[in-house]
DRENDO-1510 file (C-alpha; in Angstrom, 1 decimal, always signed):
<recs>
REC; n; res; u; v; w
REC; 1; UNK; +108.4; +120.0; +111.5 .
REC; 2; UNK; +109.6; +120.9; +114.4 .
REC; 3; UNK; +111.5; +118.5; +116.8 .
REC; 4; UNK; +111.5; +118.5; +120.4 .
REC; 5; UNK; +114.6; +117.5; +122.2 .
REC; 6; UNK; +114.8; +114.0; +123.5 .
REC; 7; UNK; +115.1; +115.3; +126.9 .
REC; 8; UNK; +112.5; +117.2; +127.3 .
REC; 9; UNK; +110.0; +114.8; +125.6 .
REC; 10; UNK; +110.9; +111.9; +128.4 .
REC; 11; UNK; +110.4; +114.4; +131.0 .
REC; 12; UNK; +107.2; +115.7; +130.3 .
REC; 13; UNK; +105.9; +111.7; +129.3 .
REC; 14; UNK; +107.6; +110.4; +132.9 .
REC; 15; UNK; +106.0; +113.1; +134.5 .
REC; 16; UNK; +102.6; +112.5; +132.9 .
REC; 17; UNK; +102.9; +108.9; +133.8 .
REC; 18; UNK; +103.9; +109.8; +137.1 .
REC; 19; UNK; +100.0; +112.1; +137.8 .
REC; 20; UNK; +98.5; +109.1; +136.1 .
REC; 21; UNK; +100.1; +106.6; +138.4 .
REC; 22; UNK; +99.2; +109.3; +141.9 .
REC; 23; UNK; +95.7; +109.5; +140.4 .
REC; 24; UNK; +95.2; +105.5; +140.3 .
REC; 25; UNK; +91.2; +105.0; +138.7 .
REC; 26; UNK; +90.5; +108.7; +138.4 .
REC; 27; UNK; +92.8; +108.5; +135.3 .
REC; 28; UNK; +91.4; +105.5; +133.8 .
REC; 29; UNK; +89.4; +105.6; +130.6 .
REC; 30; UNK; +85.4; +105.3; +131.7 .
REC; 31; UNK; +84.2; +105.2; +128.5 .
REC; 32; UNK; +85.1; +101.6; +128.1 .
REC; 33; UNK; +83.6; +98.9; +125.9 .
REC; 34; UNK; +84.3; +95.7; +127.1 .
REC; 35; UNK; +82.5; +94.2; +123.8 .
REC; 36; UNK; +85.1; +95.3; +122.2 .
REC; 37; UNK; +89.3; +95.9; +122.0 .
REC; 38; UNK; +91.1; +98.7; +122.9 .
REC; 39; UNK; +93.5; +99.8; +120.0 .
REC; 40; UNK; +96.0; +102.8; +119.9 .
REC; 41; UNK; +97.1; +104.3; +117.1 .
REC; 42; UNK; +100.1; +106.9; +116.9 .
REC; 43; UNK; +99.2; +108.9; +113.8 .
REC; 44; UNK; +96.5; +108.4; +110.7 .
REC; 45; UNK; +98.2; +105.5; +108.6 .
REC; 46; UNK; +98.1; +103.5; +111.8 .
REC; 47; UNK; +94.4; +104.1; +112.3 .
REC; 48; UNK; +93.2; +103.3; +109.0 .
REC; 49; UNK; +94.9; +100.2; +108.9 .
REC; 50; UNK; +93.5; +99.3; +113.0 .
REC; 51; UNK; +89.8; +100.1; +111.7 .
REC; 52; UNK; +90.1; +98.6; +108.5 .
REC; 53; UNK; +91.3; +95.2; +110.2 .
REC; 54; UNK; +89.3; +95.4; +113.7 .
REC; 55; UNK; +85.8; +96.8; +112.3 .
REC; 56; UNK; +83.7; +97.2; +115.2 .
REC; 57; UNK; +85.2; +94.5; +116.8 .
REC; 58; UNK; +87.7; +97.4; +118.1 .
REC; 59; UNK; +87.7; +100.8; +119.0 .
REC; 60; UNK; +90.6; +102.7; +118.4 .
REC; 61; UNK; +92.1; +106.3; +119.4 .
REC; 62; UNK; +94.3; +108.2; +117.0 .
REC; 63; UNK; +96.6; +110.7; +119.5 .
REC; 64; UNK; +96.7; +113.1; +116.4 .
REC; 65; UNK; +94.1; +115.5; +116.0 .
REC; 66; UNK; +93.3; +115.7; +112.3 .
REC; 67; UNK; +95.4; +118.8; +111.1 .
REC; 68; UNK; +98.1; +118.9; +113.6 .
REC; 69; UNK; +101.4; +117.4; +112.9 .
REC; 70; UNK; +102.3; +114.2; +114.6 .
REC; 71; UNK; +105.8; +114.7; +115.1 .
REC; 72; UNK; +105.0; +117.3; +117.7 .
REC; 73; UNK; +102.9; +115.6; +119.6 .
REC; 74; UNK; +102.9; +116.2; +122.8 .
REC; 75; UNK; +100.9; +113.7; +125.5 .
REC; 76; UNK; +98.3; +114.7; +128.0 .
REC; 77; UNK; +97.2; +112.6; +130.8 .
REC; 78; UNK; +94.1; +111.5; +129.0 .
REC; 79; UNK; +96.0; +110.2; +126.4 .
REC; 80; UNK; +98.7; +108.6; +128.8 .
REC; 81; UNK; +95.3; +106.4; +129.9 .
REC; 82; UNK; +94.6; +105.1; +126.8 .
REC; 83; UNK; +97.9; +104.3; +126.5 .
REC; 84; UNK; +98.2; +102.5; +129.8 .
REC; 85; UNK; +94.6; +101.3; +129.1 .
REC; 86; UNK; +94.8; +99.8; +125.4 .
REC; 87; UNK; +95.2; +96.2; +124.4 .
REC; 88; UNK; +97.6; +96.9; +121.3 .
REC; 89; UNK; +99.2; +100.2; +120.3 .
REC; 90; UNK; +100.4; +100.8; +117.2 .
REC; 91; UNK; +103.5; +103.0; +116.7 .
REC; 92; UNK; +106.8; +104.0; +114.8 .
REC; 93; UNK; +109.4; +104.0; +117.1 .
REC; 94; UNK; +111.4; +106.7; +116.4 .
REC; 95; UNK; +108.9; +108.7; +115.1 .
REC; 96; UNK; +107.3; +110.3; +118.0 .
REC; 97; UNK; +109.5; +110.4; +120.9 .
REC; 98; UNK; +107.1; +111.4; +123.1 .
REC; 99; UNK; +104.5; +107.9; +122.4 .
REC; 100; UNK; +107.7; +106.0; +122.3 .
REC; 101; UNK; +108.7; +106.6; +126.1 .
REC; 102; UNK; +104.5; +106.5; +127.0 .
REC; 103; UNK; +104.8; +102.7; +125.7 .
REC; 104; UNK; +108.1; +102.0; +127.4 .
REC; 105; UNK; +107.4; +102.8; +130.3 .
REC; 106; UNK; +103.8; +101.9; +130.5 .
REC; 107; UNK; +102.9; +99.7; +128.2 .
REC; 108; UNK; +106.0; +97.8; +126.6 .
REC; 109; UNK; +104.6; +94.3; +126.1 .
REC; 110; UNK; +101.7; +95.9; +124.7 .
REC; 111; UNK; +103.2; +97.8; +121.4 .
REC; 112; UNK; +103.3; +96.8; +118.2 .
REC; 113; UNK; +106.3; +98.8; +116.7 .
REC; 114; UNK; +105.8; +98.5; +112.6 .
REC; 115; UNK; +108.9; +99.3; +112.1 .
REC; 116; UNK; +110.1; +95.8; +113.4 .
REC; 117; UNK; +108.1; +94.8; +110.2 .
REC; 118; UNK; +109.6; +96.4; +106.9 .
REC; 119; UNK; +113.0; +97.7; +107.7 .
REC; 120; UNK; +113.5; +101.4; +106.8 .
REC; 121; UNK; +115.3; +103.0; +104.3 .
REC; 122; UNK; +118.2; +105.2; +104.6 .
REC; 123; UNK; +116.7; +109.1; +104.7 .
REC; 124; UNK; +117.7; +110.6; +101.4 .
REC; 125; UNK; +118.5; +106.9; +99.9 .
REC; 126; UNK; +115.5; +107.3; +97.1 .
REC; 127; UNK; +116.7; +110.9; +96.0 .
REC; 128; UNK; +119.1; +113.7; +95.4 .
REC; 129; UNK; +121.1; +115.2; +98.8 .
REC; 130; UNK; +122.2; +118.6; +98.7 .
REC; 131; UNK; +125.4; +120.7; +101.1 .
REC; 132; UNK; +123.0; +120.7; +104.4 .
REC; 133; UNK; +120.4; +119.2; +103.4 .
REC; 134; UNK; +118.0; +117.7; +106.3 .
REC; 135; UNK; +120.0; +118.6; +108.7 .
REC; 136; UNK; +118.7; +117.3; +112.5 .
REC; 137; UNK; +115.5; +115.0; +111.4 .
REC; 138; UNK; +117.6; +112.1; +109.7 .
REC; 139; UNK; +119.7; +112.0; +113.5 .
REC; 140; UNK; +115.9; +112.2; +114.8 .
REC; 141; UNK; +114.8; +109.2; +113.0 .
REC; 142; UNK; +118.2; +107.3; +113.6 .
REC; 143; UNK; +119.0; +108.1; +109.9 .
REC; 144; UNK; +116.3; +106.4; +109.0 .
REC; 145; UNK; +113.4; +107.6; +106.6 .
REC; 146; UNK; +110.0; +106.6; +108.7 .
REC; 147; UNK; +107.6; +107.4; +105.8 .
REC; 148; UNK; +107.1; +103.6; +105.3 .
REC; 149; UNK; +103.1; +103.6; +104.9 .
REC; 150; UNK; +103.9; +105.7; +101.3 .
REC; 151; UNK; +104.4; +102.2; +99.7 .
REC; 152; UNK; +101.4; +100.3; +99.2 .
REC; 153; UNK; +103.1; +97.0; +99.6 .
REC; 154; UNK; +105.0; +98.0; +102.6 .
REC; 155; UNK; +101.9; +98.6; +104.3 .
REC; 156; UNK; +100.1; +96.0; +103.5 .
REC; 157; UNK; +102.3; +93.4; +104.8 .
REC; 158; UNK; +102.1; +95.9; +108.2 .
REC; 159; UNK; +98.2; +95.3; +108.2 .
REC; 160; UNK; +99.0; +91.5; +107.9 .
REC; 161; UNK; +101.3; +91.3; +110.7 .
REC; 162; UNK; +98.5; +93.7; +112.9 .
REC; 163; UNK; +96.2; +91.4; +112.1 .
REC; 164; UNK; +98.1; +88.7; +113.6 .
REC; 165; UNK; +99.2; +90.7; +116.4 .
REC; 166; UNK; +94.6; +91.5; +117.2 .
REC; 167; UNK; +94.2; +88.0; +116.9 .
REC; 168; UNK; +96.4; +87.4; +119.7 .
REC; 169; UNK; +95.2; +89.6; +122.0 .
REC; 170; UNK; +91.4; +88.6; +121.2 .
REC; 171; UNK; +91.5; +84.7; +120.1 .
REC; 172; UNK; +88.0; +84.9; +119.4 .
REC; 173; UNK; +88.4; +87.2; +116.8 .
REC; 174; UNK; +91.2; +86.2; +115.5 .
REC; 175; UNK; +89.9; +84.5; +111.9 .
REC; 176; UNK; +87.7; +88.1; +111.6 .
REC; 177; UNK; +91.0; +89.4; +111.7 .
REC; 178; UNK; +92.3; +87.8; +109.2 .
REC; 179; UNK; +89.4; +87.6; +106.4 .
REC; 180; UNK; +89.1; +91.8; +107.3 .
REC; 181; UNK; +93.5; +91.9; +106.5 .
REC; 182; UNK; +93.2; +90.1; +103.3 .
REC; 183; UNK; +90.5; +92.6; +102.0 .
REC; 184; UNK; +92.4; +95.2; +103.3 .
REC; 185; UNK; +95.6; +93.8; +101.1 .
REC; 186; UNK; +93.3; +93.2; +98.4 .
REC; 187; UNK; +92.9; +96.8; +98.5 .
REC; 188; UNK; +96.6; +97.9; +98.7 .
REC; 189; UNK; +97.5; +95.2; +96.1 .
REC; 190; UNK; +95.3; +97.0; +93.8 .
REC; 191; UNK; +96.2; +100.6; +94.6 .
REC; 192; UNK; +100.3; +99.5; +94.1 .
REC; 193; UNK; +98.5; +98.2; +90.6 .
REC; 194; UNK; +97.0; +101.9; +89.7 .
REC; 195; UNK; +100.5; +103.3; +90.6 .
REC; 196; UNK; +102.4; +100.8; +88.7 .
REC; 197; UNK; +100.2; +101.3; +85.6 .
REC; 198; UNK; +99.6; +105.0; +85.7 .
REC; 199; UNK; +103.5; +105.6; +86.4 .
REC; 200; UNK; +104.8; +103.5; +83.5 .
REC; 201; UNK; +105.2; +106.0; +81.4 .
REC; 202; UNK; +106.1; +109.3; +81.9 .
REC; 203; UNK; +108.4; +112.1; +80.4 .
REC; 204; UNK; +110.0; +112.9; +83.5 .
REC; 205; UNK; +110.8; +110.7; +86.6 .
REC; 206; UNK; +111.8; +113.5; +89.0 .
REC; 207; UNK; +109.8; +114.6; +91.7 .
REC; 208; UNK; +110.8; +118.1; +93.3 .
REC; 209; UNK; +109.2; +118.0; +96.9 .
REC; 210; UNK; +109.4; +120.6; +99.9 .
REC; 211; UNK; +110.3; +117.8; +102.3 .
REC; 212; UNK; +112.0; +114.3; +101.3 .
REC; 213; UNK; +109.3; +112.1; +102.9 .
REC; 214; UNK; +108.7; +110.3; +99.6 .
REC; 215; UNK; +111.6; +108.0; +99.4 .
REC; 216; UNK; +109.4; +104.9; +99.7 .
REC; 217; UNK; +106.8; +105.9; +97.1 .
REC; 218; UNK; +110.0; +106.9; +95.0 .
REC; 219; UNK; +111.9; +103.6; +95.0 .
REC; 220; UNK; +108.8; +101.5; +94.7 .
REC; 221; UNK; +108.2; +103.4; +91.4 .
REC; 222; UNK; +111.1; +104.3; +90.0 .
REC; 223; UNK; +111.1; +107.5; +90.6 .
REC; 224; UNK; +114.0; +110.2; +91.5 .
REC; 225; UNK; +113.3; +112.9; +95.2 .
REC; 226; UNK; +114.6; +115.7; +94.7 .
REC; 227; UNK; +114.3; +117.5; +97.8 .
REC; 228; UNK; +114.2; +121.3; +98.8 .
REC; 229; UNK; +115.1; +120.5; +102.3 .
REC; 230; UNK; +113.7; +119.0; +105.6 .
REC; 231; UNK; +111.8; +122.1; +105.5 .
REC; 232; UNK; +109.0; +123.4; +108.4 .
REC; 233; UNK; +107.5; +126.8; +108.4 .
REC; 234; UNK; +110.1; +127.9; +110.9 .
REC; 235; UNK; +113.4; +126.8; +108.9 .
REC; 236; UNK; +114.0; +127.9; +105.4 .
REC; 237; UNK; +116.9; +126.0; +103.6 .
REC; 238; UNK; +120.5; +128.0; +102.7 .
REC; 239; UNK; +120.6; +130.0; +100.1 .
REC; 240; UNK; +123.6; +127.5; +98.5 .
REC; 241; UNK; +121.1; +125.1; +98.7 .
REC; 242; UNK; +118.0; +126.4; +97.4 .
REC; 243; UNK; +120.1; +128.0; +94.1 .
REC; 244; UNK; +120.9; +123.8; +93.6 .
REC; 245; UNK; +117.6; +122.8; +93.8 .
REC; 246; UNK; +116.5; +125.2; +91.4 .
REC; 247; UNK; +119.0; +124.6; +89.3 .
REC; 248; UNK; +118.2; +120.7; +89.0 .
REC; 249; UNK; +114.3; +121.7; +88.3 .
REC; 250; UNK; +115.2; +123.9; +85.5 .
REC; 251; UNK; +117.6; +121.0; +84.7 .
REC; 252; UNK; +115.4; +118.3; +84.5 .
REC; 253; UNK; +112.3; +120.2; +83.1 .
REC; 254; UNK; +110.2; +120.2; +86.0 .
REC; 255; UNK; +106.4; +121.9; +85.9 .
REC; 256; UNK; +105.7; +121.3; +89.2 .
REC; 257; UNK; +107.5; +121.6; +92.3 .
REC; 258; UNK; +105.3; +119.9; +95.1 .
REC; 259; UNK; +105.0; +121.2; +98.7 .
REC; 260; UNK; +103.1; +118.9; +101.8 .
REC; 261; UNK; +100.0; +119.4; +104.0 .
REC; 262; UNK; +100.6; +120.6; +107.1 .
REC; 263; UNK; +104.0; +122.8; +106.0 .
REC; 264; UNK; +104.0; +126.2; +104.4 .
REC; 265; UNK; +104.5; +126.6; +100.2 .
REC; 266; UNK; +106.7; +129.6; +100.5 .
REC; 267; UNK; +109.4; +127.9; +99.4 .
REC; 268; UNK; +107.7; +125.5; +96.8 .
REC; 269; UNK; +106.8; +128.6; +95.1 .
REC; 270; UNK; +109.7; +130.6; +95.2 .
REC; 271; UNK; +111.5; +127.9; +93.3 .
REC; 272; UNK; +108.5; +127.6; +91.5 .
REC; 273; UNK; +108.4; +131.2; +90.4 .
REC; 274; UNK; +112.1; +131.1; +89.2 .
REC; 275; UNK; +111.8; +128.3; +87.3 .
REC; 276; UNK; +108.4; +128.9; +86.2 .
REC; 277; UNK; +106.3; +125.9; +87.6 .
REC; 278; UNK; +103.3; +125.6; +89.2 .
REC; 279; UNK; +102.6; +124.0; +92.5 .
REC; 280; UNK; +100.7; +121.1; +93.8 .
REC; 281; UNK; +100.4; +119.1; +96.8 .
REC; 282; UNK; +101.8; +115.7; +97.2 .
REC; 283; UNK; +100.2; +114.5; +100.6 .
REC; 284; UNK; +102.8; +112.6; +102.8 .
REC; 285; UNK; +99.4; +110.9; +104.6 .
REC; 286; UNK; +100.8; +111.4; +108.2 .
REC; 287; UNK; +97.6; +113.1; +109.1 .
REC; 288; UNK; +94.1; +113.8; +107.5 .
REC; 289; UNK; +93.1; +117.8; +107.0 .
REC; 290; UNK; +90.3; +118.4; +109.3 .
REC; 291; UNK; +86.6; +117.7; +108.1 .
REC; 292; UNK; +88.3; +115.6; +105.2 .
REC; 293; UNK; +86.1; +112.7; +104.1 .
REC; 294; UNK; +88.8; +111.2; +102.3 .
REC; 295; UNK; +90.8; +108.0; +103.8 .
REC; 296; UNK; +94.1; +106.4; +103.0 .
REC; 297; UNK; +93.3; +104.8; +99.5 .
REC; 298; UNK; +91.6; +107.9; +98.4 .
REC; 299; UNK; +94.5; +110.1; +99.6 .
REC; 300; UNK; +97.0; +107.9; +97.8 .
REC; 301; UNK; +94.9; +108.5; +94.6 .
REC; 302; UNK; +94.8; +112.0; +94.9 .
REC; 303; UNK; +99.0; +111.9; +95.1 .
REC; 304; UNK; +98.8; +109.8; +91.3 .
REC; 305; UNK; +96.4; +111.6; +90.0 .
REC; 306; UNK; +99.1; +114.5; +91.0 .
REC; 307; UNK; +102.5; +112.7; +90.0 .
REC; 308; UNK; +100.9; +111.6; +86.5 .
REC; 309; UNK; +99.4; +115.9; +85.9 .
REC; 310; UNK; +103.1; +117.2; +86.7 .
REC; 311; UNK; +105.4; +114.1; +85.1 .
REC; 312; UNK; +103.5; +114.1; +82.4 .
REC; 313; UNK; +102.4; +110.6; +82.4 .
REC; 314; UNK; +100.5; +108.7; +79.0 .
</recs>
């Protein structure tokens, strides 16, 4: 991934909020339903969670497009509106720099940060760190790992708090709210269950991933990260670094070195090659592939089914 600095993302948000502020109604969304509640979501996990508790009793807008990567994103003034415009918005502070200064500076009292809910791990604190390893996201994040959603029980006691926070901001609709939530963590309950069971037993417990954004899933499962680096298409880790990693895969046996959506496998299966692995993709769910039909849950199913092929799991 690539990240912008801080700067330059506060600029181009205050300026954005600025021609939305000249503009006055122009700007304003006019596609408005007032049957129902606005909702913001930053990125996919967000969303699924918002529609799964607010049904049609909401409407909510993911600022992602499905395939691009939501650290990146960058606001327009259309989005801005929403922002401005929405009764809750959904977010990670930290995450995306650029929704993070949007909702401070138009929409504070609105924003329902999720990481106020589950406090995050350490980056790194579910795996293996190598000599430069993630070098500039970890200070991005605060040192902080934001891939909370990636633990099935973490997320469902987000959905419960959302829940909540809907029902305040549309009393009406609060106990639908509710009864929709507990389904919801029916759901996750049962997924954490699959994971559990189908990750009992397995020859290996390391994972060998492109990018460590698997901590949570890691620690809730016992499960070692060893990562290749924070790597993005445009950064390839050190040489020092990628001889280690290789190394620990031949090391610990591994068949599979994993690489993400959204980031290139070149090198997933250089390692892969040397050690003579195949690769697979683990999915770090921060966005859907576009025209996918899948969701969360099945997502998440997809990554065991995964996990259990390459750790060789009875």
């Amino acid at each position: 991934m690539h990240i912008r600095p801080a700067w330059r993302t506060a600029a181009s948000v205050a300026a954005l909020l600025a021609v939305v502020g000249a503009a006055g109604c122009t700007t304003r969304v006019t596609d408005a339903d007032p049957s129902r509640t606005d909702v913001v979501a930053a990125f996919y996990p967000l969303q699924f969670i918002a529609e799964r508790i607010g049904g049609d009793a909401v409407r909510v807008t993911n600022l992602v497009k499905p395939g691009a990567e939501p650290h990146d994103l960058e606001l327009n003034p259309h989005q801005v509106a929403r922002i401005s415009d929405a009764k809750v918005i959904v977010y990670l502070k930290g995450f995306q720099p650029a929704v993070d200064e949007a909702v401070e500076q138009n929409g504070e009292h609105r924003g329902f940060d999720v990481s106020t809910v589950q406090p995050l791990l350490d980056a790194g604190a579910a795996g293996h760190r190598h000599a430069g390893e993630g070098a500039g996201e970890p200070a991005a994040h605060g040192g902080k790992d934001p891939h909370v959603w990636l633990d099935p029980t973490r997320l469902a006691t987000i959905a419960d708090r959302l829940a909540a926070r809907l029902g305040e901001a549309d009393p009406g609709r609060a106990a639908d709210y509710a009864t929709r939530a507990a389904a919801l963590h029916a759901d996750l309950t049962a997924l954490d269950t699959e994971y559990e069971q189908g990750l009992r037993t397995c020859q290996r417990r390391e994972i060998v991933t492109s990018h460590e954004a698997f901590g949570y899933l890691a620690e809730r499962y016992r499960l070692t990260q060893v990562g290749i680096s924070g790597l993005t298409p445009e950064n390839e880790p050190p040489p020092g670094q990628l001889a280690e990693v290789t190394k620990e895969a031949r090391e610990h046996g591994a068949t599979t070195i994993f690489f993400e959506t959204l980031v290139s496998p070149k090198v997933a299966e250089t390692i892969a090659r040397q050690v003579g692995a195949t690769t697979a993709v683990l999915d770090p769910i921060e966005g859907l592939e576009p025209g996918s039909t899948g969701d969360y849950l099945s997502v998440m199913r997809g990554n065991l089914a995964a996990l259990k092929t390459a750790l060789g799991c009875s």
